[in-house]
C-alpha positions in Angstrom: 75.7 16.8 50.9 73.9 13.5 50.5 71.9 12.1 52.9 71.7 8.2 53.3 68.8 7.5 55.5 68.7 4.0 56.5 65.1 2.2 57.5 65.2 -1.1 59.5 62.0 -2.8 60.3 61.8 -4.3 63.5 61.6 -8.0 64.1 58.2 -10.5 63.8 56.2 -10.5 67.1 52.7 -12.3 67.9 50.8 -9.5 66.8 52.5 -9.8 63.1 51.9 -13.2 62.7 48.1 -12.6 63.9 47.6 -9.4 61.5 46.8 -7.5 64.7 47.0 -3.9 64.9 50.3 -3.9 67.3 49.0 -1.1 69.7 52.5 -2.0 72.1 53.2 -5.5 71.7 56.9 -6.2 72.6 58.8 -8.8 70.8 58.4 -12.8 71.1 62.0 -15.2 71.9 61.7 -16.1 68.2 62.1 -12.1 67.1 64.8 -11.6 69.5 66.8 -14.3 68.3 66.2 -13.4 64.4 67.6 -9.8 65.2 70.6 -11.1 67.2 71.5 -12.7 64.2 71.1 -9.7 62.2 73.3 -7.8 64.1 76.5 -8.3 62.6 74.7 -7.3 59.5 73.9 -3.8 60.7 75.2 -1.2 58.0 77.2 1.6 59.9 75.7 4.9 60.5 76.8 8.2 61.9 73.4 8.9 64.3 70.6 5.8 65.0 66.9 6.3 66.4 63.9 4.3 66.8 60.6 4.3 66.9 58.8 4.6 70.1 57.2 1.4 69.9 58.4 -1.1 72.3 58.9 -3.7 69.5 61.5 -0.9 67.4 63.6 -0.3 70.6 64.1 -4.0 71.9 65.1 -4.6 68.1 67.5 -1.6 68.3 68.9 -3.2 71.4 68.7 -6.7 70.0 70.8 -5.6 66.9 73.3 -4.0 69.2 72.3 -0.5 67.9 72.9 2.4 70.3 69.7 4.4 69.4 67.5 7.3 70.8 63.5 6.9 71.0 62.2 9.3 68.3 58.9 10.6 68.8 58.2 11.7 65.7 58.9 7.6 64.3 56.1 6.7 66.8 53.8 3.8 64.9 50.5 4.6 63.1 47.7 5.5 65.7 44.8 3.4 64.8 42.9 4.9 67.9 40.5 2.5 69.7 41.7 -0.7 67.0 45.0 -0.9 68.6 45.3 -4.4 69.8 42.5 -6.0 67.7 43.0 -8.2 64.6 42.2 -6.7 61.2 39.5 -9.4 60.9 37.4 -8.7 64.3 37.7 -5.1 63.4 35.8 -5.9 59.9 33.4 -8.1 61.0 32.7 -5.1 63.9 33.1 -1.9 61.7 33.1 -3.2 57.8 31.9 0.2 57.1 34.6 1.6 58.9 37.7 -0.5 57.4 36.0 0.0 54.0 36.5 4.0 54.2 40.2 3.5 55.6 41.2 1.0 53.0 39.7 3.8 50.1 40.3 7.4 51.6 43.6 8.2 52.6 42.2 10.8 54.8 39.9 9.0 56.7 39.9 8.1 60.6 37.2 5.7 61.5 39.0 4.5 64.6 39.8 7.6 65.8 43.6 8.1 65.7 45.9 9.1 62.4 44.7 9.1 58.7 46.9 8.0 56.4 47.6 11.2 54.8 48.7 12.6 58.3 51.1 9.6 58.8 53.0 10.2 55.3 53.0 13.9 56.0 54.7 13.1 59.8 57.3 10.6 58.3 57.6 13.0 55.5 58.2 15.9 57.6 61.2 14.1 59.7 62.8 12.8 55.9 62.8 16.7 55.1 64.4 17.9 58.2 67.2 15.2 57.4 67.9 17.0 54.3 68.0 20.1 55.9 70.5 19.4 58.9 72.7 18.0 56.7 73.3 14.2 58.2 75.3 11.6 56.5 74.1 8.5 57.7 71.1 7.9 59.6 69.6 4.8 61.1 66.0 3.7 62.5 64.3 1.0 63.3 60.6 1.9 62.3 57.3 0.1 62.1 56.6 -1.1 58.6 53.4 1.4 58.3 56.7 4.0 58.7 58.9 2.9 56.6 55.8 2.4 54.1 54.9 6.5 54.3 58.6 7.1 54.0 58.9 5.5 50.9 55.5 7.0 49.4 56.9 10.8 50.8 59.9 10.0 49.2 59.0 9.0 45.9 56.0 11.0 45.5 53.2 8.5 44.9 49.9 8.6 45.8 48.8 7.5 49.4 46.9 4.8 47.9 50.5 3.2 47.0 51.3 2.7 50.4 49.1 -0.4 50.6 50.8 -1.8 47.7 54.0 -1.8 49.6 54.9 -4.6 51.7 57.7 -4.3 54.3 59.0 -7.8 55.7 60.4 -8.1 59.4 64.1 -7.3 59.9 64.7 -5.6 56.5 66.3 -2.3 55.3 64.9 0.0 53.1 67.3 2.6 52.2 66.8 6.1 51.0 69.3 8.7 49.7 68.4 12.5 49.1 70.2 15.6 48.2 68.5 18.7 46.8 65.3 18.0 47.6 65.1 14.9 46.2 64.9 11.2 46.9 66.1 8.0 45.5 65.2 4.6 46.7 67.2 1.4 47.5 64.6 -1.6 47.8 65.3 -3.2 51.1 66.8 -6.3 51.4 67.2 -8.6 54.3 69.4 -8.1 57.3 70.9 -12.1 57.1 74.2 -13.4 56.3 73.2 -14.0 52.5 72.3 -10.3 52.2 75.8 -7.6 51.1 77.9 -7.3 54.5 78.3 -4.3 55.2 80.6 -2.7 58.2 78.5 -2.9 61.9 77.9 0.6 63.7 80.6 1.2 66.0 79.6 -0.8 69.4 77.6 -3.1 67.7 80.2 -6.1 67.4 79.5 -9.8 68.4 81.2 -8.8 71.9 78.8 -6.3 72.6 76.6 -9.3 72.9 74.6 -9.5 69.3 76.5 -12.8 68.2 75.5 -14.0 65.0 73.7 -17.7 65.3 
């Protein structure tokens, strides 16, 4: 049986627009607007999670998905840089951001290497395959969606900084067999393919497009 497995990045908060490691930061009015208008663009799925972050499950809620916190789809732990901007954490540990940017197994600040975050995101894409879902949803950080893609096709680690992952976009992957194809995401907007909401998710549940 094929899998579809579905990625939705949640919507642009402060701490995007700053280049700030997110830490927690919920969304702004400007995010929660942009998913309500995404909403009736949500592709229908047969099981929807999010990530643990507070900015994945107010998107979920925004886009009118009925989702369960996954802990396993928790954001990349940066350890003691959540919080900070990627600039004031170079011009405090240059070293430090130098080794992260070049060794996928490194972990100046503390939390998750690289490596360990494709093999997390990689081990919840396998166990898809193995339950035998048809269509599953999440709302992820970018940095999950990212190691998702890398797992899924394969590639080195150091692709996963050549993959950018805009705000409010779905990546999709489908696998069967053991193996994965990709569906470069595209934007969750009425100029984007229309594709039938997830039951409950209609403009009366209160995600009106604007």
């Amino acid at each position: 049986m094929t899998v579809r497995v579905m990625l939705i990045s949640p919507a642009m908060n402060a701490a995007l627009r700053e280049a700030r490691f997110a830490g927690d930061a919920a969304l702004d009015e400007s995010g929660l607007r942009a998913a309500r208008a995404a909403a009736a663009y949500v592709p229908a799925a047969d099981r929807a999670v999010h990530g643990t972050s507070e900015r994945c499950a107010r998107t979920a809620e925004a886009l009118g998905v009925h989702s369960a916190g996954e802990p396993a789809l928790r954001d990349w732990g940066v350890g003691r840089w959540a919080g900070s901007r990627l600039d004031e954490v170079g011009a405090r540990e240059p070293e430090g951001v130098a080794a992260w940017l070049a060794d996928p197994s490194a972990t100046p600040h503390g939390g998750e290497s690289l490596l360990d975050l494709c093999a997390r995101a990689g081990t919840w894409l396998d166990a898809l395959l193995g339950d035998g879902e048809g269509r599953v949803m999440a709302v992820v950080e970018p940095a999950l969606v990212r190691a998702a893609v890398v797992h899924a096709l394969s590639l080195s680690p150091q692709a996963f900084w050549r993959l950018d992952v805009a705000p409010l976009t779905l990546t999709e992957l489908s696998g069967r067999s053991g193996r994965w194809n990709l569906r470069v995401g595209r934007p969750l907007a009425p100029e984007g393919p229309r594709d039938a909401a997830i039951p409950g998710t209609s403009p009366a549940a209160g995600a009106t497009p604007r």
